[in-house]
C-alpha positions as CSV (number, residue, x, y, z in Angstrom):
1,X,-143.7,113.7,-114.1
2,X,-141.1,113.9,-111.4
3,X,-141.9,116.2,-108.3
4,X,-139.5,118.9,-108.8
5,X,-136.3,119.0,-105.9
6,X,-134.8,121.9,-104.1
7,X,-131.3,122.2,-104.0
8,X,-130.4,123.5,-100.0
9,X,-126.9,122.6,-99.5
10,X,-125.7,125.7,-100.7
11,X,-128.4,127.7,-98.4
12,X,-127.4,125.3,-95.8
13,X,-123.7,125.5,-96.3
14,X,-124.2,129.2,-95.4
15,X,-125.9,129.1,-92.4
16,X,-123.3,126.8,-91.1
17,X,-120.5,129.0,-92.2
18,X,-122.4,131.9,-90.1
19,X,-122.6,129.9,-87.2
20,X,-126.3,129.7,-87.6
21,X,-127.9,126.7,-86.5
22,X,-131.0,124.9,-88.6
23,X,-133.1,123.3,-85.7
24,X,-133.0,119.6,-85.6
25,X,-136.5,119.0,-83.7
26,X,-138.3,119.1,-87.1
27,X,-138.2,116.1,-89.8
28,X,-135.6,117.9,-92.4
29,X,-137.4,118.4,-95.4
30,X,-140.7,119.4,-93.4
31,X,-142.7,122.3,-93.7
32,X,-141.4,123.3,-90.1
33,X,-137.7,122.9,-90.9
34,X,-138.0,124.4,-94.6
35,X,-139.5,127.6,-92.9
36,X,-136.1,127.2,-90.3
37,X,-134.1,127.6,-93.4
38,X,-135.6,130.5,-94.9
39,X,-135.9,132.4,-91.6
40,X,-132.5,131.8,-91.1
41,X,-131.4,133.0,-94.6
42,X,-133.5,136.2,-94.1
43,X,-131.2,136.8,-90.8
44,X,-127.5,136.0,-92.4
45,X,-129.3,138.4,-95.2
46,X,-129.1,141.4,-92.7
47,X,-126.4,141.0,-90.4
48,X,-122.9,142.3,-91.1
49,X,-120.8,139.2,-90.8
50,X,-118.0,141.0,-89.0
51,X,-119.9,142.3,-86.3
52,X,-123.1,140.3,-86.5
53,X,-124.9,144.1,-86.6
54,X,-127.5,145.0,-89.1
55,X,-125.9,145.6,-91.8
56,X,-126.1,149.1,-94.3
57,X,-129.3,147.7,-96.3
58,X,-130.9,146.8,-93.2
59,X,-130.4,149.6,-91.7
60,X,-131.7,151.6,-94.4
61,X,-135.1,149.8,-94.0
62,X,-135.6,150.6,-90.5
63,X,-134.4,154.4,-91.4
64,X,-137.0,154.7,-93.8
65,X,-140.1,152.8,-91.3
66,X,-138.8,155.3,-88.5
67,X,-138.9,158.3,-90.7
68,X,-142.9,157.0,-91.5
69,X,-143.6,156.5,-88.0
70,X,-142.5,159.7,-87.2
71,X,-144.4,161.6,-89.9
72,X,-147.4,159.8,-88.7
73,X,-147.1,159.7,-84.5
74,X,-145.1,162.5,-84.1
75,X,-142.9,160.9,-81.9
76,X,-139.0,161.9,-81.7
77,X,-136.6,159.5,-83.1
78,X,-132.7,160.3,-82.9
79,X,-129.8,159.0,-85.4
80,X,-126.3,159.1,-84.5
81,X,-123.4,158.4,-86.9
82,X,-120.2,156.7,-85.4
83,X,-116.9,157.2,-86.5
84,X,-113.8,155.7,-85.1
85,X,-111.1,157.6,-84.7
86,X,-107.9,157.6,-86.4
87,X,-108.7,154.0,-87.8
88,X,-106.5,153.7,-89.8
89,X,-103.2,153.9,-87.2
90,X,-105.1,150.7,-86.0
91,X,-104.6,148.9,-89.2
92,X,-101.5,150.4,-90.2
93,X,-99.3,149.5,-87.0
94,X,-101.2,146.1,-85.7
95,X,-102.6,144.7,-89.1
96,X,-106.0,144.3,-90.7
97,X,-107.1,141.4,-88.1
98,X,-106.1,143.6,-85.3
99,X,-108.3,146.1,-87.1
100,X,-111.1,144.1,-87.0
101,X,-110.9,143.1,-83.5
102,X,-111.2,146.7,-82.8
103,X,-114.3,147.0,-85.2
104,X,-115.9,143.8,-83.8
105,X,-115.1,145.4,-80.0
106,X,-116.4,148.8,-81.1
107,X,-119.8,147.4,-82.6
108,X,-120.1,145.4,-79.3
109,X,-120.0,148.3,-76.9
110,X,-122.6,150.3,-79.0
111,X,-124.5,147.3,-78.5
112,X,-124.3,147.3,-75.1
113,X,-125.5,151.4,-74.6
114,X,-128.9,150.5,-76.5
115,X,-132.6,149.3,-75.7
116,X,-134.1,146.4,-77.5
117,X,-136.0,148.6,-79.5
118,X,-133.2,150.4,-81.1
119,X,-131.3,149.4,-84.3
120,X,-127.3,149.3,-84.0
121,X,-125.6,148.7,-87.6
122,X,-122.3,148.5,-89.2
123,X,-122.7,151.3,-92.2
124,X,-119.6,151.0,-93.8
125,X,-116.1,150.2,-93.0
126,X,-115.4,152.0,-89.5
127,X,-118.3,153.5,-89.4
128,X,-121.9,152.6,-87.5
129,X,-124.9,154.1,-87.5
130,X,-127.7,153.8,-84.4
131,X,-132.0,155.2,-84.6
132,X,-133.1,155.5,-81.6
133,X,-137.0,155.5,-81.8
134,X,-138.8,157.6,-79.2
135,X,-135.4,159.2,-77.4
136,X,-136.4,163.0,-76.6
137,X,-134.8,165.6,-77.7
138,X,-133.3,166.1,-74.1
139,X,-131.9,162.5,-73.6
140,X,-130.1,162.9,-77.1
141,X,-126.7,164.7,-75.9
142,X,-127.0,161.9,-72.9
143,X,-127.3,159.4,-75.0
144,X,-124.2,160.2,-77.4
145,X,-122.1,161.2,-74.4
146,X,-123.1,157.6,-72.8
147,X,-121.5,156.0,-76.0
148,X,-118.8,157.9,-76.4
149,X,-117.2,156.8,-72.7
150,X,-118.3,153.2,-73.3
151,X,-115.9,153.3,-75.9
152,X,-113.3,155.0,-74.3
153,X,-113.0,153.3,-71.4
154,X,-112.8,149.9,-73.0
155,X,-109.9,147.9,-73.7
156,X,-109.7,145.9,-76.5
157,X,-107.5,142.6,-76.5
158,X,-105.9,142.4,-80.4
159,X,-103.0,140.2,-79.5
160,X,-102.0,138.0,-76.3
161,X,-100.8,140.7,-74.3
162,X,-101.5,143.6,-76.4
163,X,-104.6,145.6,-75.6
164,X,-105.3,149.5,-77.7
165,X,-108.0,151.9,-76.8
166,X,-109.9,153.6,-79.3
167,X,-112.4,156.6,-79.2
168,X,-114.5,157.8,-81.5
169,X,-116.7,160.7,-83.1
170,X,-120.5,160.7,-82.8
171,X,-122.9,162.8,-85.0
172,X,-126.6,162.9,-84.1
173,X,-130.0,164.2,-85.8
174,X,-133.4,163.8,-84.5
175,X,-135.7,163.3,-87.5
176,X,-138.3,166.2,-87.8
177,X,-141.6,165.6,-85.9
178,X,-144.7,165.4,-88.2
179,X,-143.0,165.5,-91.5
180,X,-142.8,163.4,-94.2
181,X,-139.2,163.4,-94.3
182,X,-136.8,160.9,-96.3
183,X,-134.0,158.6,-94.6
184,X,-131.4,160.4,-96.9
185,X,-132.0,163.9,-95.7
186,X,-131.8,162.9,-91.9
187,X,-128.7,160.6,-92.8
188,X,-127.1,163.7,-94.2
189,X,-128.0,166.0,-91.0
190,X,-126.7,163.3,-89.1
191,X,-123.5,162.8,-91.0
192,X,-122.7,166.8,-90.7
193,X,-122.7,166.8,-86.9
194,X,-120.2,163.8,-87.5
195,X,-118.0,165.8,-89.8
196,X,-118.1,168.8,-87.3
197,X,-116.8,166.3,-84.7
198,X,-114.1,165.3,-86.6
199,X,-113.2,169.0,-87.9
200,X,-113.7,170.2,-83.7
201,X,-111.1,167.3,-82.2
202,X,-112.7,164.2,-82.9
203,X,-113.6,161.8,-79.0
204,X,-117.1,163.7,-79.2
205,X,-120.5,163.7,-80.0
206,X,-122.1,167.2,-81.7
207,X,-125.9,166.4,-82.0
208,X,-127.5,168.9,-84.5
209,X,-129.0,172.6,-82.4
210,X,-131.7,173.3,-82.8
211,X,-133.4,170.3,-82.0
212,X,-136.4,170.9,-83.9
213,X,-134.4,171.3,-87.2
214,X,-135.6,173.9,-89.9
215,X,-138.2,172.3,-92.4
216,X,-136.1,172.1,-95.7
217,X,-137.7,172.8,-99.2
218,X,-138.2,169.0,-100.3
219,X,-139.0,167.8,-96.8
220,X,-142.3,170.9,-97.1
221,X,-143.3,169.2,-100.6
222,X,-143.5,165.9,-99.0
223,X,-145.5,166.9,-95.8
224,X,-148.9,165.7,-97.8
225,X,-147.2,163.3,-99.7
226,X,-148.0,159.8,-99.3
227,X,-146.6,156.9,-97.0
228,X,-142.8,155.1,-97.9
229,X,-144.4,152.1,-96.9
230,X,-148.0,152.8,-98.6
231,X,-147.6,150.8,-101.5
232,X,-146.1,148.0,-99.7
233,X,-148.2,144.9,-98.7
């Protein structure tokens, strides 16, 4: 019986269309390199290929392992929503690609006002999303105000010789200390304080007051509930 073949020049077609490299130091076909390609199919698997962020599905992973660790350490953990504002002129007067140089630009600069240990992602069209894991609750409105002017103060290149500035709208939650909590109920109290930006002038950030946000009914039926993550090996 013949030993049965894996067919990788699709896999590896794709990494080379992300511009992710397979590591020539290992035999091709070895164990080492074989791993390479799998690691580097998990990464393409996560990133938005626009802005090379996390992208919505990864995001909504690390939402859902910061809401656990929150639950379980107590530790305050912030989410802000970013919305550019008034996208659509972009695309409308410069084109699509000039639209996504200003996306691409935008993502970057978020980038750039984060740790290491905090998650940037594209969540959907305009639209980012940031969890910042152990920011307190005084930091927050320093935090949002600090990404806001980033943005605004950059100039972003779309043509030779044509530059546009954007701003955007920031909405921010912190996830409630010691309780079990779900990913879609702090996306949704950070997604308010984004609406109220937009509704109060858009070019700010609203994070949600009072910090400590009020316990809601499903969020008190879950506080002895069991882990996301419990069932998970």
């Amino acid at each position: 019986m013949s030993k049965p073949t894996l067919k990788l020049q699709s896999a590896l077609q794709l990494l080379a269309h992300a511009g992710h490299d397979v590591p020539t130091d290992a035999p091709q076909g070895s164990i080492a390199w074989l791993q390479a390609v799998i690691d580097g199919l998990c990464d393409v698997s996560s990133r938005d290929p626009l802005t090379g962020l996390s992208n919505r599905r990864q995001f909504e992973l690390t939402m859902a392992r910061e809401i656990d660790r929150v639950a379980r350490a107590g530790e305050p953990a912030l989410m802000l929503m970013v919305d550019i504002d008034h996208f659509k002129r972009i695309n409308d007067t410069h084109g699509h690609a000039a639209g996504d140089g200003v996306i691409g630009s935008v993502g970057q600069a978020l980038q750039e006002c984060v740790r290491p240990m905090d998650t940037v992602a594209r969540f959907g069209g305009e639209e980012f999303a940031v969890v910042l894991p152990n920011c307190p609750p005084a930091f927050g409105q320093t935090v949002a105000e600090r990404v806001r002017l980033k943005v605004q103060r950059r100039s972003i290149a779309i043509a030779p010789g044509v530059d546009v500035a954007v701003t955007v709208s920031i909405g921010g939650a912190f996830a409630p200390q010691w309780v079990r909590s779900t990913a879609a109920l702090w996306l949704e109290r950070a997604d308010r304080q984004l609406y109220r930006a937009k509704t109060e002038g858009r070019n700010r950030a609203c994070l949600e007051q009072p910090v400590v946000s009020q316990v809601s009914a499903e969020e008190k039926g879950m506080l002895f509930g069991h882990s996301q993550f419990q069932d998970i090996e």
